[in-house]
N, C-alpha and C positions, 0 to 999 in steps of 0.2 A: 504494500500500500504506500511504498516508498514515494507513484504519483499524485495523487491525489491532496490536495492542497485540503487545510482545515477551513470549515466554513465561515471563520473573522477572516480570511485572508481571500476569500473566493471574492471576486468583482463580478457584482448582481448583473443580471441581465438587462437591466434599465442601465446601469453606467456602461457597460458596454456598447448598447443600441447608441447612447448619447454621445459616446466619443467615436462612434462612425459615420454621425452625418455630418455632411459639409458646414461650413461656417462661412462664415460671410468674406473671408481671408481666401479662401478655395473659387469664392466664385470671382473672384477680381482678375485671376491666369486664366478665366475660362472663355474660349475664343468661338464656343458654339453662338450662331445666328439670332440676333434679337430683333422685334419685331418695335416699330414707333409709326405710329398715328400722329406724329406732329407735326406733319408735312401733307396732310391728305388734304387735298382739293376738293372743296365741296360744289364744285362751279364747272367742272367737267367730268364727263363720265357721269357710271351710274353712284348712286348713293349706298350706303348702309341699307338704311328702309325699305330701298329695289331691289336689292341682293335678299332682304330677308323675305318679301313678301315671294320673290321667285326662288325661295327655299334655295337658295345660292349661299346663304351666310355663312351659314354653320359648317355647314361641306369646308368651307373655304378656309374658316377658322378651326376645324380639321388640319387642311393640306397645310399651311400654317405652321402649324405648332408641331406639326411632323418635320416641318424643316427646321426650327429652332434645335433640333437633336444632333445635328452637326454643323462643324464649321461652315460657314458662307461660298468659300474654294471649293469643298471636298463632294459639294451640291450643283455647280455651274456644270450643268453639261450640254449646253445651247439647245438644249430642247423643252424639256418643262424649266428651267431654270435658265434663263441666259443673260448674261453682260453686254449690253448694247457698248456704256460708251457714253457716247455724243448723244445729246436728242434727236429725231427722228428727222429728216429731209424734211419741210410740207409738202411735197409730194406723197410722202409715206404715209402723213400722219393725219389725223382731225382734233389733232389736241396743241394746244400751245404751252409752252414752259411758266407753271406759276411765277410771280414775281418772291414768293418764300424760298424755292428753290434755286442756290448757287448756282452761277453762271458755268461751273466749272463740275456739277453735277456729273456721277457716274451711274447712266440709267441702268434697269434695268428691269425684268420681267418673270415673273413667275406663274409657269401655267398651270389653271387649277381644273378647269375641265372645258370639253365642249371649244367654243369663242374665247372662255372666260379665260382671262387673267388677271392678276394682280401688279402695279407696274409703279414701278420708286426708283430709289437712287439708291446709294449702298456707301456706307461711310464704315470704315475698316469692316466690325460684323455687326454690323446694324440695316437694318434693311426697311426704309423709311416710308411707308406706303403714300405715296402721290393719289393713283387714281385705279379706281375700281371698272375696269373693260369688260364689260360683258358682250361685246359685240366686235373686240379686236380690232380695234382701230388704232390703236397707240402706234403700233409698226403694222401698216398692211402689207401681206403677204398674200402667196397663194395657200391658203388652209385646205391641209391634208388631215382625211380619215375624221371629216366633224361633221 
């Protein structure tokens, strides 16, 4: 019985559970994807209240917070996820650059289903939502398989 520690000296399962969650120290290095609404454009595109009445919200706030699980990079893969860059040509586009938004703004797009996308800027892993597409206008393309 030479293992077995006496039970003054056992560390309860509450101290143990406590000393294995993160702390507010742990989240400071951590470079997974965050989501800001302080930039979203109420004055183009569709709204909140259109995406919820077309059961779009929540889905969306889903795909979302599935992408908050890794880093910003290790998600770009020009497909559901891409890095435009520069804002759109007007040729491309039917949206114009808020005046909240940096001139020097790095857009980009996250597709959530169907048309829809989600479409911001990205400041290191921060991913600032601009404007809510549900009808993929931000960069028109020729849309495949929708």
């Amino acid at each position: 019985m030479a293992g077995k520690l006496k039970p003054h000296l056992r560390k309860s399962i509450i101290k143990q559970t406590l000393e294995k969650k993160k702390s507010n120290k742990d989240l400071d290095s951590d470079s997974f994807m965050l989501l800001s609404l302080r930039h979203l454009d109420k004055e183009q595109g569709h709204n909140l209240y259109e995406w919820e009445a077309n059961a779009m919200l929540a889905h969306s706030i889903e795909v979302l917070s599935g992408y908050c699980n890794d880093t910003l990079l290790n998600q770009t893969d020009g497909q559901k996820f891409t890095i435009y860059g520069d804002f759109p040509p007007d040729e491309k586009t039917e949206y114009y650059p808020p005046e909240q938004i940096p001139e020097d703004a790095n857009w980009a797009r996250l597709h959530i289903t169907g048309k829809q996308c989600v479409i911001g800027h990205i400041v290191k892993n921060v991913f600032y939502v601009v404007f809510l597409d549900g009808e993929h206008k931000f960069w028109k393309s020729e849309l495949k398989n929708t």
